[in-house]
C-alpha positions in Angstrom: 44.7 103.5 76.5 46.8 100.2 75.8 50.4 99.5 76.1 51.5 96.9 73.7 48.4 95.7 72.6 47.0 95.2 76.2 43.1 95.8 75.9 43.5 96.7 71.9 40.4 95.3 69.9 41.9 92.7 68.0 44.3 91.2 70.4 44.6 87.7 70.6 45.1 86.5 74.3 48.0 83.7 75.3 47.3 80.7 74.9 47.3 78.5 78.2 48.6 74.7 78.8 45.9 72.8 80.9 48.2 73.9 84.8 47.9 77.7 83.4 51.2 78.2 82.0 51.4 80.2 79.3 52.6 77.3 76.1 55.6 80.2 75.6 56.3 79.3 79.0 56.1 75.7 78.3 58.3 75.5 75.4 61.0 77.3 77.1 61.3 75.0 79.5 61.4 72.4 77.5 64.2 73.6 76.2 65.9 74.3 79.5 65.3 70.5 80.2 67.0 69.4 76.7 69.7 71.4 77.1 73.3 70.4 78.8 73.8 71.9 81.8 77.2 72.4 84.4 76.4 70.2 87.3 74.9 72.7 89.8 77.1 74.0 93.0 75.7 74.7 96.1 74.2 77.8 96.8 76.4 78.9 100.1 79.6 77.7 98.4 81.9 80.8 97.0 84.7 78.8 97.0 86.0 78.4 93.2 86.1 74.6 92.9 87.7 72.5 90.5 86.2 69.3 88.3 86.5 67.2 91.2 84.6 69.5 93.4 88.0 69.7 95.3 88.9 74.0 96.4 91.2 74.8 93.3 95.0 74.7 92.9 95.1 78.5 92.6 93.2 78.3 96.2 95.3 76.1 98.0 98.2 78.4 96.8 96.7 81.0 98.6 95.5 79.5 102.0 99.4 77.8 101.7 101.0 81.9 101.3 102.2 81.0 98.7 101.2 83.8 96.5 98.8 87.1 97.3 95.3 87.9 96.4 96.2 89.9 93.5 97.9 87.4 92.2 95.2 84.6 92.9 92.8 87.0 91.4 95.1 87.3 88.1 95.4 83.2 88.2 91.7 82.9 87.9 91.3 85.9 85.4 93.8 84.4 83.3 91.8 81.1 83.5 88.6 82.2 82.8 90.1 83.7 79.5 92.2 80.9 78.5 89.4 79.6 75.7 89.8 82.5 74.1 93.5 82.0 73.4 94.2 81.8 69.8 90.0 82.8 69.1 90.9 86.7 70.0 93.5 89.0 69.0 96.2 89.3 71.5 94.8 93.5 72.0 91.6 92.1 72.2 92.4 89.1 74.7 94.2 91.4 76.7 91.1 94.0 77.1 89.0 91.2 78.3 91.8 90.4 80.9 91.9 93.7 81.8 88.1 94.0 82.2 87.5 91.0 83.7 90.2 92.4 86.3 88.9 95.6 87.0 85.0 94.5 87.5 86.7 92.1 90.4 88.1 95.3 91.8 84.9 97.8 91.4 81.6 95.8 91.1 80.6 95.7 94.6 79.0 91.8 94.2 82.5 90.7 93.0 84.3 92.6 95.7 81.9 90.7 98.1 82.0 87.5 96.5 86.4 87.3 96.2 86.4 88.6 99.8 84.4 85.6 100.3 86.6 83.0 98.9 89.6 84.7 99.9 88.5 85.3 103.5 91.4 83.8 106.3 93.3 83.2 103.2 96.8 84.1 102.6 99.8 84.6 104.8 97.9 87.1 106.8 94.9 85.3 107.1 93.4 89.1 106.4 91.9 88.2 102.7 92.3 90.7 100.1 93.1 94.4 101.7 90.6 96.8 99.9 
């Protein structure tokens, strides 16, 4: 018995580029290459960063006291949906704010990854209190 085809008469088996990859495999990463990419940011860094690769305004805030967690977390939430300003209808825009919010509060990664950044940061050096 076959799944998908797999050892159906008939079947016509991948064809292979000359190092073994399959030429799917081949043309995908072609297109990887082609395409424009975000220059890449080191692995161990969860620190948001800005163009310069400097810690970002919102950060500095932060490690300075200058405002809380919660509202360093609404800073960047309301920067990741700023290019949808004027795209989305202002119930819509807000919904992805709001979602975008509450994943950084439940996901378990997130939660992880903004204790992270936020880690020493603030006027009680605690990070965010969850």
């Amino acid at each position: 018995m076959g799944i998908d085809g797999i050892h159906k008469p008939g079947g016509t088996p991948p064809k292979l580029e000359p190092g073994g990859t399959p030429a799917a495999d081949a043309d995908f990463k072609t297109s990887l290459e082609a395409s424009p990419s975000a220059p890449a940011l080191p692995l161990d860094s969860a620190l948001p960063l800005d163009s310069a690769g400097a810690p970002s305004n919102a950060l500095q805030r932060l490690d300075a006291g200058q405002i809380s967690v919660d509202e360093y977390l609404d800073l960047q939430v309301n920067e990741a949906v700023a290019h949808l300003q004027g795209k989305l209808p202002p119930n819509q825009l807000e919904f992805v704010r709001e979602s975008l919010r509450e994943q950084l509060n439940e996901d378990p990664v997130l939660v992880e990854l903004v204790r992270r950044t936020t880690l020493g940061a603030g006027p009680s050096g605690a990070g965010p209190s969850r």
